[in-house]
N, C-alpha and C positions, 0 to 999 in steps of 0.2 A: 815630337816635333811635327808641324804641319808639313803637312804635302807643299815642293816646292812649287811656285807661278809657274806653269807654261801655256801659252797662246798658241793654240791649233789651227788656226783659221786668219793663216798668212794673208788671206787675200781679201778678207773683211777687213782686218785691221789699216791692208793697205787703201781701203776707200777709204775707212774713215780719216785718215790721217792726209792722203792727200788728196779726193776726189773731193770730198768732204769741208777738209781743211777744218777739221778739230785737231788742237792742240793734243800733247801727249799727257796731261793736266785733265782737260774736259775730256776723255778720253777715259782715263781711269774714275773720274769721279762719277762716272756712267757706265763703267765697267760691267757691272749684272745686270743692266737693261742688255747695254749692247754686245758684250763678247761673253754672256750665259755665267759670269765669275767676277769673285773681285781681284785685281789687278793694280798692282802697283805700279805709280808714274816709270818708275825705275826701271820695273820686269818691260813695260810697252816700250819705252826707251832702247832700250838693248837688243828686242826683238827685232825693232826694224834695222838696228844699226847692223844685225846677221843677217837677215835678209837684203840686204844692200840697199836697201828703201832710201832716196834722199833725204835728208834731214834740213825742214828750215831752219835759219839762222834766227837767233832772239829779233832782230830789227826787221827780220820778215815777216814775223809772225807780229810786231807792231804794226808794221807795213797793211798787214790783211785786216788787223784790227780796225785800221780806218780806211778798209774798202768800200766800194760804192754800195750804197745796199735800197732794196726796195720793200715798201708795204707787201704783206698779203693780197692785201686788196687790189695791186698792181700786178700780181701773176695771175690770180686767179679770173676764169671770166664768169662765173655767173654763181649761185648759192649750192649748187649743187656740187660743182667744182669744190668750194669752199669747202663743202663738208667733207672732202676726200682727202683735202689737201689736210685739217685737221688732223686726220685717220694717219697719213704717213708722219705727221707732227710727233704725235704720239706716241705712234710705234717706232721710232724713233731712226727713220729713216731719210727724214728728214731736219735738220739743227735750224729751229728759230728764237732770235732774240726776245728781250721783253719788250712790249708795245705790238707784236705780230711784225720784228722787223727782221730781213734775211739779208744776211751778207750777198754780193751778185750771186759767188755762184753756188746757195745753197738753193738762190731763184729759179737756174737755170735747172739745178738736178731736177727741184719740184716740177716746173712746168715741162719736164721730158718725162716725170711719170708718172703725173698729170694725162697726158698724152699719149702714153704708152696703154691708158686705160686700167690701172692698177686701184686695187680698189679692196676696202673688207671682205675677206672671203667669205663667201657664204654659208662654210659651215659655221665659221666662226658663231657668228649670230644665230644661227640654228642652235646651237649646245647654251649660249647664252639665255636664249627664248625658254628653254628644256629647262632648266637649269634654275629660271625665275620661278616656271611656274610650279616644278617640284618643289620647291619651299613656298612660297604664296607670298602676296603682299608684303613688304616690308616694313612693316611696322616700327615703331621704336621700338627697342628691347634695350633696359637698362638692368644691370645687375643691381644689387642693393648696397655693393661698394660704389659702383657708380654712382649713384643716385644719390649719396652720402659725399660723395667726395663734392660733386657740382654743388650738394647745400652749402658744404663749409665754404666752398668759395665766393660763394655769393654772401655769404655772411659777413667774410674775411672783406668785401668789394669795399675801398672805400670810393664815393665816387668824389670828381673833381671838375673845375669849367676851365675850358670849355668842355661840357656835358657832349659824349659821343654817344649816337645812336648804334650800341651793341647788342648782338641778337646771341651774345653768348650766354650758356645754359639755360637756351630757350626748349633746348629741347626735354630737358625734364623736367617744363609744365606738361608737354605736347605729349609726352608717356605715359600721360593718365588720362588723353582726349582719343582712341585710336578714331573714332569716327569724324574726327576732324578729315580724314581723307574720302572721306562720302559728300564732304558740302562743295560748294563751287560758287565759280561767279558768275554770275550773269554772260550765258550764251559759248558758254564751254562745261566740259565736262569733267567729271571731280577724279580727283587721280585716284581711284580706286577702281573707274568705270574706265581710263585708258587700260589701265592695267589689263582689266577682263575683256578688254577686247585685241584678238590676236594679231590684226594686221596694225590696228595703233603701237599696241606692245611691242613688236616685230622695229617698228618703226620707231620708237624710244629707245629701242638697245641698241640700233646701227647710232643713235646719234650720240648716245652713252662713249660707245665702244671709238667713234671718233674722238670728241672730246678729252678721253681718258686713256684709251686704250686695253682698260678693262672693266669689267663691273662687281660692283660690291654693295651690300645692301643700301648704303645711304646712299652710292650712286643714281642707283634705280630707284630709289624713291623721291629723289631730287628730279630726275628725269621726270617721271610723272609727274611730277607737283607742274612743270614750269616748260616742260612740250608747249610746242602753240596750240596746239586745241586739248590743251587741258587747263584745270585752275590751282594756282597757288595761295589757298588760303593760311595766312601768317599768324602767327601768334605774336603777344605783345610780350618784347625783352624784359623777363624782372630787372635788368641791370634799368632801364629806361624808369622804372617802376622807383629805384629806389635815387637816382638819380633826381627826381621829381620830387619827393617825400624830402631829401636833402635840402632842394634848393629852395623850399619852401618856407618849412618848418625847423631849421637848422638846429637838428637836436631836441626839441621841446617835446613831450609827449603828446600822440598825436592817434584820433579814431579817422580810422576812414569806412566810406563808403561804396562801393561798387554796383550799381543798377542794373549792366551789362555785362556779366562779370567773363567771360570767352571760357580761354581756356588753361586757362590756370596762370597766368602770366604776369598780371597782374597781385595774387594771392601771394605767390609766390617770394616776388619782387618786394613787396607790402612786409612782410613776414620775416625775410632775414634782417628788416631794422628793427633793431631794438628798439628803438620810440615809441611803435608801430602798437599801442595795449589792446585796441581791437578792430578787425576786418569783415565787413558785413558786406554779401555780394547775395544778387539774384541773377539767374537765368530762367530765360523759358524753353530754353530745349531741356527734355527729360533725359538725354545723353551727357550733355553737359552739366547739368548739375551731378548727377553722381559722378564725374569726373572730377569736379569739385570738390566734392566729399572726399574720397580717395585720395585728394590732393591734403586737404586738410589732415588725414588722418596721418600719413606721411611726414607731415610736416608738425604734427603734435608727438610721435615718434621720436621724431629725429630731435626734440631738443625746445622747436618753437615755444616763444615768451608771449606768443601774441595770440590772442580770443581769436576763432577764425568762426563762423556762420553762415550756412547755405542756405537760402532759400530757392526752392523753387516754383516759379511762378511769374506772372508780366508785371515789369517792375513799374507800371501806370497804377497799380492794382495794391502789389506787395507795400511801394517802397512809402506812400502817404499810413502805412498800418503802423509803423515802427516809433518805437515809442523815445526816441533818441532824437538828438542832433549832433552833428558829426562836426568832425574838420576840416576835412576831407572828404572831397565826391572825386573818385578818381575811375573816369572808366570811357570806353572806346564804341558809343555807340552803333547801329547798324544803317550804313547809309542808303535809303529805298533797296531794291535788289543787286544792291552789286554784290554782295558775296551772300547766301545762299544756305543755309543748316538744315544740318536734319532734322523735320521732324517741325520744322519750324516755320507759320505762314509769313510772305512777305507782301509787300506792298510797292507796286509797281507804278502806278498815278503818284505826281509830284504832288500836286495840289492836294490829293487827300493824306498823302504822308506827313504832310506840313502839317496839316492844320488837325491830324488823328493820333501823331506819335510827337512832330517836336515840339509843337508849343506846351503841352501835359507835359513832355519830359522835362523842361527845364525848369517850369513851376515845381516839377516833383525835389528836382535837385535840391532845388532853390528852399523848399521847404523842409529839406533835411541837415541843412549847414546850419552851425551858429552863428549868429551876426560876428562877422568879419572872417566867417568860412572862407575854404577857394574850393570853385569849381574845375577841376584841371580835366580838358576834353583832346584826346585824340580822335581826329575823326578827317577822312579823306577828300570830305565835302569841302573843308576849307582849302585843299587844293585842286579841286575841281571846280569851282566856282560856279557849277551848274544851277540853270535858273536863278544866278545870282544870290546863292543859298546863304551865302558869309556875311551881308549884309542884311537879310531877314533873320539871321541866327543871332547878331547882335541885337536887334530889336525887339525881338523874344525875349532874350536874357536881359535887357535893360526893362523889359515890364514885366517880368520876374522879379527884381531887385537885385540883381546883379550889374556890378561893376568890371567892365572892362579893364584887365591891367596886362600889362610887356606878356607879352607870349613865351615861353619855356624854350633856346634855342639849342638845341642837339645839331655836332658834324654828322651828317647821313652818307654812309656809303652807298654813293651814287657816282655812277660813273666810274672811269677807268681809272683807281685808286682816290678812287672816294676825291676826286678835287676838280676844281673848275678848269678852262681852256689854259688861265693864267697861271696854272701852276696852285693856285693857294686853294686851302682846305673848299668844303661850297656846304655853306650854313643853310640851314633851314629851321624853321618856326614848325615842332612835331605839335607842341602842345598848346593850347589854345587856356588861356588862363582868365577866369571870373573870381572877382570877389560880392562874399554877402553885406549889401551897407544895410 
């Protein structure tokens, strides 16, 4: 028979319940955060009613329900505040709703220990720091059940519109890229270089250790990616991948193309449609293509129906060698230097990127589709609209021979539940679509 509940720590339970003002409900359903055990609504019920603890009434405790409450943003005074206030969020000494909203007086506890100067202690982070660096960078680490289990699901995906921009089982392309964390974006540094540095690193775990209140490898490795002065280089969702192949070609058997092929994202995505007879990708980093490889092999392993082919090499060069025409050209080119690879030269002048990478890229596509191919382009440019780039990329593409048709629209989780100010979902144009006339 298990050991009976009992609560030792009269005098915790009594903030929580009335300094606090957590229910005897949210109270045990947080039980081993906050009273070290789990705990029954029942056992906390009873404790206080021994302890002589007053007990609110049901229509009190509706009463608090729609008490006066303030933003985050209304206690706290300045970013550094912010991240503290986080820190007690977490450790759970503080109760906030969803949206960052605080009943009055969970406001008031905050900004009195706020005030009081209460704050991460310092060993804490010291043993975190310790702790990072005895195991090293975080890398992915998938088991071979794992990595099995994420194929059949992507297999199993059927996708449906409106098409959502999902970035799930994106990380096992990213399992066979680890030097994806060596590249970066233009004018930050690549989260493998916060890492190795100890006052950055220092300073990713206190903000880890806020946010969460503790840290675990994906934490720290999300930390680095997406610190301000470090870079989030993303990989493309297969779910996007096969979502695209769907809305396209609806079942018909289908070759595709890849020129830019990243890091495995795409292959991947391409691969669990059955349609899919063959996938033909180039990169010119020599990291990325055997991550390619590796990817492929994996994926001829596991089952794959679909021809996969790596080249590697610049696909200005490779992709007019190939002795096919495709269905598909499905790939996410590099926009001047905004993101960075190893290993890999970039081009920084507009003017000479224009007129030395896109206009040869699109001709190249162009010359790899069958008449009434699609060109399907992810690329950042079109929402940057820098030097006007959207509308010389149409005119490229139209003296290519390519046809402009509706863009591919994906729900993007942006923002505070992925939706606009009005409440409803907030659409976006990911995919930029040409056809071959």
């Amino acid at each position: 028979m298990p050991a009976k509940q009992k609560i030792t720590d009269i005098a915790l339970l009594k903030s929580l319940y009335v300094d606090r003002g957590m229910s005897t409900t949210q109270i045990s359903s947080e039980s081993e955060k906050l009273l070290g055990k789990k705990v029954t609504t029942a056992t906390i019920f009873n404790t206080l009613v021994r302890n002589g603890i007053f007990l609110r009434s049901k229509s009190e405790g509706v009463r608090m329900a729609k008490s006066p409450t303030k933003h985050l943003s209304q206690v706290v005074k300045d970013s550094q505040e912010r991240w503290r206030a986080r820190w007690l969020i977490s450790s759970g000494k503080v109760k906030i709703g969803r949206g960052s909203i605080l009943h009055l007086m969970e406001a008031e506890n905050l900004r009195k220990l706020l005030d009081s100067g209460e704050d991460i202690p310092d060993s804490l982070i010291d043993d975190a720091v310790r702790e990072a660096r005895k195991n090293g960078f975080p890398y992915y680490s998938m088991t071979d059940e794992d990595k099995l289990w994420h194929w059949e699901q992507l297999r199993s995906f059927v996708p449906s519109s409106p098409f959502k921009w999902l970035g799930y089982h994106t990380e096992l392309a990213s399992q066979f890229h680890p030097h994806m964390f060596e590249c970066k974006n233009r004018g930050k540094m690549s989260a493998l270089e916060l890492f190795s540095s100890d006052a950055d690193l220092r300073r990713a775990v206190w903000k880890a250790l806020c946010l969460h209140g503790k840290i675990t490898p994906s934490i720290l490795r999300d930390i680095c990616r997406r610190e301000k002065a470090s870079s989030c280089i993303n990989n493309f969702p297969p779910m996007v991948s096969a979502s695209i192949i769907h809305h396209v070609f609806q079942g018909e058997q289908v070759t595709v193309f890849d020129p830019c092929a990243g890091f495995s994202g795409r292959m991947i995505g391409c691969a669990s449609r059955r349609n899919v007879s063959q996938y033909v990708c180039i990169d010119l980093s020599p990291h990325t293509a055997n991550g390619l490889r590796n990817t492929a092999k994996f994926l001829l392993d596991s089952g794959a129906e679909t021809q996969i082919d790596v080249i590697h090499g610049d696909c200005l060069e490779s992709g007019p060698l190939l002795k096919k025409d495709f269905d598909l050209v499905l790939t996410s080119p590099p926009f001047l230097d905004e993101e960075r690879y190893k290993d890999v030269p970039f081009e920084t002048n507009y003017k000479t990127w224009a007129s030395s990478f896109v206009e040869p890229f699109f001709h190249m596509c162009s010359s790899r589709l069958r008449r009434g191919g699609s060109l399907c382009l992810y690329s950042r440019s079109f929402r940057l609209g820098l030097h006007g780039f959207p509308e010389y990329a149409q005119e490229v593409a139209k003296s290519a021979g390519l046809k402009k048709e509706h863009g591919i629209p994906f729900i993007m989780n942006r923002g505070e539940n992925g939706r606009g100010k009005d409440g409803s979902p907030t659409y976006k144009v990911g995919i930029e679509r040409w056809t071959k006339t």
